[in-house]
N, C-alpha and C positions, 0 to 999 in steps of 0.2 A: 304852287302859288305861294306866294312870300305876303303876310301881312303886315302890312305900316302903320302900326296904331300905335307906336311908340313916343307918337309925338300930339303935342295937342292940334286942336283945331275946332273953330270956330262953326266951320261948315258939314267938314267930314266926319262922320261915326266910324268909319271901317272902308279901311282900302288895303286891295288884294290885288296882287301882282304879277304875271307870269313873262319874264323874259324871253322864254324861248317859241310862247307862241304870240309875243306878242300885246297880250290881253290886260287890262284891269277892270274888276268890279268893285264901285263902288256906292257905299251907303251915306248919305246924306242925314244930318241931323234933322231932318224936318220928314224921314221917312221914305223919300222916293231912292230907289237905288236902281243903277244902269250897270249893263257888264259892254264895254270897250273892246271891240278888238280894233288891229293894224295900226296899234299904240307903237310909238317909236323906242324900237327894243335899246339904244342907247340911250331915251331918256329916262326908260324904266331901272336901268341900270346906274345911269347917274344920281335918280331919285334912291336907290337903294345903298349908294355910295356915299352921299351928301345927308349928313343927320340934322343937319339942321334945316333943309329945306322946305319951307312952307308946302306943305300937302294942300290948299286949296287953290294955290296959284298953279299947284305941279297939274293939277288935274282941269281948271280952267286951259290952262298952255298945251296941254298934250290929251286931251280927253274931248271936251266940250266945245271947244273952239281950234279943235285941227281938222282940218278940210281932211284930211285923208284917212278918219278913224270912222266903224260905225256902231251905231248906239243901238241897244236893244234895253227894252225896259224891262226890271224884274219886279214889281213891285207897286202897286199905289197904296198912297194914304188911305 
């Protein structure tokens, strides 16, 4: 897994990346954190390619609002 903390963000604490299976888990600044699989391996790759990409959009567009990924919770406040 590849981690994205490189960049600020507003929402995300910590986002973890696996292109080859697919998957990201992420930690949210407010505590809740979810791990991602059948995350779209060229967008994880494109987010790993593009530095300046917003990490809370990348994971609203391809995490939280893709019909095709699914969510498991690791975490409560």
């Amino acid at each position: 897994m590849f981690n994205v903390t490189n960049r600020t963000s507003s929402a995300i604490r910590c986002l973890l990346v696996d292109p080859i299976r697919g998957t990201a888990c992420v930690e949210f600044k407010n505590g809740y954190a979810y791990s991602y699989s059948n995350v779209s391996r060229r967008a994880i790759i494109n987010l790993l390619a593009q530095p300046n990409m917003s990490l809370g959009f990348w994971v609203n567009k391809n995490c939280v609002n893709a019909k095709r990924t699914t969510t498991l919770s690791l975490q409560f406040v």
